[in-house]
C-alpha positions in Angstrom: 47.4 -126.6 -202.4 47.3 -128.4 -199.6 48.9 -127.5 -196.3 49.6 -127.2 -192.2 47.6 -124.0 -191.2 47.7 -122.5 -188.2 44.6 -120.8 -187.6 44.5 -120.3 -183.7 47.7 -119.5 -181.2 47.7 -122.4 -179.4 46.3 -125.2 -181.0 47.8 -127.8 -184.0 47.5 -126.8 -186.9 44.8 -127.8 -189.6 45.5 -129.8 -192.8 43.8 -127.7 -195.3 43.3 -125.8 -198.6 46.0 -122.4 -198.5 46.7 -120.4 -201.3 49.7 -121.1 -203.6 52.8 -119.1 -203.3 53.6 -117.1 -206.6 57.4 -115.9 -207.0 58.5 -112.4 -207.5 61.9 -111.0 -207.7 64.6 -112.6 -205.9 62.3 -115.5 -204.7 61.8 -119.2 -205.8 58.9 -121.7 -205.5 60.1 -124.9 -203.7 58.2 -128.0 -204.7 58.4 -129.7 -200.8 59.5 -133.2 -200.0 60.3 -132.9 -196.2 59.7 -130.6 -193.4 60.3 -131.5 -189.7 58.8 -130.7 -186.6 61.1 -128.8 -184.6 60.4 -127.1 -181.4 60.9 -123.8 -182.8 57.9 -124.6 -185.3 55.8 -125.4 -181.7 56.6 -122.2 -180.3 56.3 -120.2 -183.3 52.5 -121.7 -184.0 52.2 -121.1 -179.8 52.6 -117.4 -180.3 55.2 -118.1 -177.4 57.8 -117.2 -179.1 60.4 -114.4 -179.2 60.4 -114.1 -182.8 56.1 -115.1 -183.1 54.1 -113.1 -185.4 51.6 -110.7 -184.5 48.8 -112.9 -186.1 47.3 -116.5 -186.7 46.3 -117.7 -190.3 49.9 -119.2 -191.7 51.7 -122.2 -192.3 54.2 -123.4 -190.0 57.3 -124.8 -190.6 60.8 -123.0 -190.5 62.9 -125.2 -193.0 62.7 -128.0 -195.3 63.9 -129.7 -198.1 62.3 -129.6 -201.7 63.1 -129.1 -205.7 63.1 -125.4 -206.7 62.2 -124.1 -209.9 65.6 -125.3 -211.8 65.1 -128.6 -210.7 67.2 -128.3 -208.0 67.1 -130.2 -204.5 67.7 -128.1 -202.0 67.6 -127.5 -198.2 66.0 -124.1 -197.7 65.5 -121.8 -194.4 62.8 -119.4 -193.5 60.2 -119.0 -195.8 58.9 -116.3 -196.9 55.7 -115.6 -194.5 52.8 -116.8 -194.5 54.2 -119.8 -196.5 56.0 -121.9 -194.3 57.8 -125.3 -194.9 54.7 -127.9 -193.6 52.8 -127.5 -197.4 53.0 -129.0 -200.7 54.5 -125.6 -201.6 56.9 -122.8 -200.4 57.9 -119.6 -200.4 61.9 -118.9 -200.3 64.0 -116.3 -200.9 66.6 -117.0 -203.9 69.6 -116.6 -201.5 68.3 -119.2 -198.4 68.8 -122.5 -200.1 71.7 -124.6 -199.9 72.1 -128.0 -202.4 71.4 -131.3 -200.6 73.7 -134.0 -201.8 72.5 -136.7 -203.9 73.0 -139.9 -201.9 71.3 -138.2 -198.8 67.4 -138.5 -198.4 64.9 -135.7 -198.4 63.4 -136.9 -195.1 67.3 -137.3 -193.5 68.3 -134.2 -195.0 65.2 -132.7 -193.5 66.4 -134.6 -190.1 69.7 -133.9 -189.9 70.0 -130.1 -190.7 66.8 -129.7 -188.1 68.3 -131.4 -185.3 72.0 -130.5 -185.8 72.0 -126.9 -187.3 71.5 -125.5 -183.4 75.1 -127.7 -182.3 76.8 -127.2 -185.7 76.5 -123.0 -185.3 77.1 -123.3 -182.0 80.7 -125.0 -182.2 81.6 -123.1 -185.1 80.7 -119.7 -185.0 79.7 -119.2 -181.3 82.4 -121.3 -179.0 84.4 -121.7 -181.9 85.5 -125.2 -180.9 89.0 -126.2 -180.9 90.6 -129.3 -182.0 91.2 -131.7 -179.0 88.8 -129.9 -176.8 86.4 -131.5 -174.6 82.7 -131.1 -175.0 79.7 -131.4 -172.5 76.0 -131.6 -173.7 73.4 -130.7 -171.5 70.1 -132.3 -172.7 71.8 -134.9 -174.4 69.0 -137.2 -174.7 66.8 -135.2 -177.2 67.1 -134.8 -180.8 69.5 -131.9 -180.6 70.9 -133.1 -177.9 72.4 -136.1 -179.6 73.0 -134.5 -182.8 75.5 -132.3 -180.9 77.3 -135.1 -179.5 78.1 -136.2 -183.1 78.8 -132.2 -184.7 81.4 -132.2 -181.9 83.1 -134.7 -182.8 83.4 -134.1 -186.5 84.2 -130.9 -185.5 86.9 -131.8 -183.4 86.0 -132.3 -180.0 88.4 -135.4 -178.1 85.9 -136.3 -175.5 82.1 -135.8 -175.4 80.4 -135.4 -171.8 76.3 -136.3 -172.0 73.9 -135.0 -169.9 70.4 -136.0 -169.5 67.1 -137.4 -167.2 66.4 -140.5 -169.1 68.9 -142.9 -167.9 67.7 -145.1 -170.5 68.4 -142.4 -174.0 71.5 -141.8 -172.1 73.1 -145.6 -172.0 72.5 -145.6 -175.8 74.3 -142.7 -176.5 77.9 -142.2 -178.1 79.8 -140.6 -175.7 82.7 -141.2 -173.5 81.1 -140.2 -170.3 77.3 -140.0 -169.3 75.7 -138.5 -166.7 72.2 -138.5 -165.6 70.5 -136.1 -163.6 69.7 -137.6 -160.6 70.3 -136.9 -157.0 73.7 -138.0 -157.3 74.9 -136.2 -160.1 76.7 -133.2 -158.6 79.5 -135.2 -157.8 79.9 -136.7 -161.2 79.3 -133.3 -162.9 82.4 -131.5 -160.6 84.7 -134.4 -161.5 84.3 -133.9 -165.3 84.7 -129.9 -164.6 88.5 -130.7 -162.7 89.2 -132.7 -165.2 88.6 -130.1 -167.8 85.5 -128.7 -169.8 86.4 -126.3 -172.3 82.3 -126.3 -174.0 79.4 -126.6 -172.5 76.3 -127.1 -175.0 72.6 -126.2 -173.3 69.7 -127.0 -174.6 67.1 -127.2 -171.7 68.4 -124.4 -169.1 66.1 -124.1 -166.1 67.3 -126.3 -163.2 69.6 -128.3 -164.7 71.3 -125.4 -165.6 71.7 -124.3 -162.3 73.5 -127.4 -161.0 76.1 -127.7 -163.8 76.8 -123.8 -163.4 77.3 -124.5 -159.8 79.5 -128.2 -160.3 81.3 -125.7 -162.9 82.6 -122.9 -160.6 81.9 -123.7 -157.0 85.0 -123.1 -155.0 86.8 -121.5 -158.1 89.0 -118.4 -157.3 92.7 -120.2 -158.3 95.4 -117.4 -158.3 97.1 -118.6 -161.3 93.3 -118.1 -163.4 90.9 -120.4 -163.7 90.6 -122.3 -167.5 88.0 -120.3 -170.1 84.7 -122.2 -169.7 82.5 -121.2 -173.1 78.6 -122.0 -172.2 76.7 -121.7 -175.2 72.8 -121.4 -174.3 70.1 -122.7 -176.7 67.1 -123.8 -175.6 64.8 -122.7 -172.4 62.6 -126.2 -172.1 63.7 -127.0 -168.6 62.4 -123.2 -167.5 63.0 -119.3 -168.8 65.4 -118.0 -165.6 68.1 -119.3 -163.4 69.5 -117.7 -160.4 73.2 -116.6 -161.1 75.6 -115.5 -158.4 78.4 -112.5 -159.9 81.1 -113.9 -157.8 80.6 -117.5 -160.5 81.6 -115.2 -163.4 84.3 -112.9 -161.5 86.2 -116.6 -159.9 86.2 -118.4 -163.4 86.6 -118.0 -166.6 82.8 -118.8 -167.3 82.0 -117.1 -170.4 77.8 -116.9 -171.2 76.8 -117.0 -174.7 73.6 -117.8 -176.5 73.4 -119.2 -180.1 70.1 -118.4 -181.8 68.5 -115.9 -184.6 70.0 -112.5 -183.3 73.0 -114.1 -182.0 73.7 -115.1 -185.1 73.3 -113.4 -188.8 71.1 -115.2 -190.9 73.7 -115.5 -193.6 75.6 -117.5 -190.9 72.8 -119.8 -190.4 72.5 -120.4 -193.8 76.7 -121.3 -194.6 76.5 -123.9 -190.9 73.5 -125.8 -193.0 75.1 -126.1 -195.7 78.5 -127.6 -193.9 76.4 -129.7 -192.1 74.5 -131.2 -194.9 78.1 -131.5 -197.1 79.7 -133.3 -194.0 76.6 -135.5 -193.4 77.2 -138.8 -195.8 80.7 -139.2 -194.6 80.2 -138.2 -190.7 77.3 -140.9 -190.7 75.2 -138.5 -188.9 72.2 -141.1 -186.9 69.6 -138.5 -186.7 66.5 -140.9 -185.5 62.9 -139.4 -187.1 59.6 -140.8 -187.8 58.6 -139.7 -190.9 54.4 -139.1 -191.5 52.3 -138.1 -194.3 51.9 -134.0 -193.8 47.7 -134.8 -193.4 48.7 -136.5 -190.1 50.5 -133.0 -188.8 47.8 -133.4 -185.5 48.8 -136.5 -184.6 52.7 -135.3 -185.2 52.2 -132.1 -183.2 50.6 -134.4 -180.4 52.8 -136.9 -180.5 55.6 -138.5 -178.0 58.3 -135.1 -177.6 61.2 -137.0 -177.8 60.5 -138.0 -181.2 61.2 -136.0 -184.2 59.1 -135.9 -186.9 59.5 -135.4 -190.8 56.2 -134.5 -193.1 55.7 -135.5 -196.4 53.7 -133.5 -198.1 
């Protein structure tokens, strides 16, 4: 068959010849009609990543969409390795596939459980978000970023903050307040916290991190308690560390959590994508992708970052 292969830590993959997965016990064979390029794939194939193998010589991809071996169309999650999701073919465990619904695309089935798994899990198992409760997203302008601003509100949320650098992405975004990350947003960013943030979504960390932790409990301390503050972390794009003072967790009720595989069981992962993909033709969900044919992965994996793209196999 033909597939993605990463041969080499550190470079795109090549669109090549791979063996065909064969299907023991408790597995299926997924017939793939869409896989997207996440930045979990790109770290994986980097060798970067906390959860990389040891080795080179596999096909990326960490979930797609496809027919299994009942004729099925389903969504499915971590193949089995080395047969990732960017090939004509997969390997899948039985139990890590979720139906798509019919009147949703493979391609924005693909999209939409990509982009929005990381906000969906976050809100519902993590922060456990709260009806009326108000939401800010940091990174806002990515992929994720805006997905999350929509999983909130389905999920509940009453007002959606955005955060982000591109002042341009941020002006086309749904949300009720936006605020870009410019010399001036400190300000902005402590007004929305005296207001009232009961979620904070972050997907870059790094140095906008810092500033929003600081707009978030500088000059905190209230002898009456300060409000719970739940600051779910998922992504590192913006930088790895942050400099954190104690007396920001012991003056507020900042609570730190991250949202990722560990975090979170599997099994967990696994029931969010199917909610999100149930919820997805009446929520609307605008999850923007490019789609390409899976023999242009290089120019995918090269392409412009802020653009998510599907292969078709």
């Amino acid at each position: 068959m033909k597939a993605a292969v990463v041969n080499s830590f550190g470079v795109p993959p090549s669109f090549q010849d791979f063996r065909e997965p064969e299907a023991g016990d408790g597995e299926a064979v997924v017939t793939v009609h869409a896989a997207a390029l996440s930045p979990i794939v790109k770290g994986l194939a980097s060798g970067r990543h906390y959860a990389s193998g040891a080795s080179a010589g596999f096909v990326p991809g960490v979930d797609g969409v496809g027919i299994d071996g009942t004729g099925r169309r389903v969504y499915f999650l971590f193949p089995k390795a080395p047969f990732g999701s960017m090939a004509e073919k997969s390997l899948v465990a039985s139990h890590m596939m979720v139906p798509v619904p019919e009147n949703l695309s493979s391609e924005r089935a693909a999209a939409v459980a990509t982009a929005g798994l990381a906000s969906w899990i976050a809100f519902s198992r993590r922060a456990k978000l709260q009806m009326g409760e108000t939401v800010l997203v940091i990174g806002a302008t990515g992929s994720a970023g805006s997905m999350a601003l929509q999983t909130a509100r389905v999920l509940g949320a009453s007002k959606v903050i955005a955060v982000g650098r591109d002042e341009a992405k941020l002006r086309r975004l749904a949300a009720d307040v936006k605020i870009a990350l410019n010399d001036y947003a400190d300000n902005a960013l402590r007004a929305q916290f005296d207001q009232g943030v009961d979620v904070v979504l972050d997907f870059v960390w790094g140095e906008p991190a810092a500033r929003v932790l600081r707009a978030a409990t500088k000059d905190r301390g209230s002898r009456a308690g300060e409000p719970r503050l739940r600051y779910v972390q998922l992504g590192t794009v913006a930088g790895d560390e942050i400099s954190l003072r104690g007396d920001m967790l012991r003056s507020t009720g900042l609570e730190l959590i991250g949202s990722g595989v560990g975090s979170v069981a599997i099994k967990e992962l696994l029931a969010g994508a199917g909610e999100l993909l149930a919820a997805a033709p009446a929520a609307g969900f605008n999850a923007s992708f490019t789609s390409l044919p899976l023999r242009a992965v290089v120019d995918a994996w090269n392409g412009d970052p802020g653009v998510r793209y599907v292969l078709m196999p």
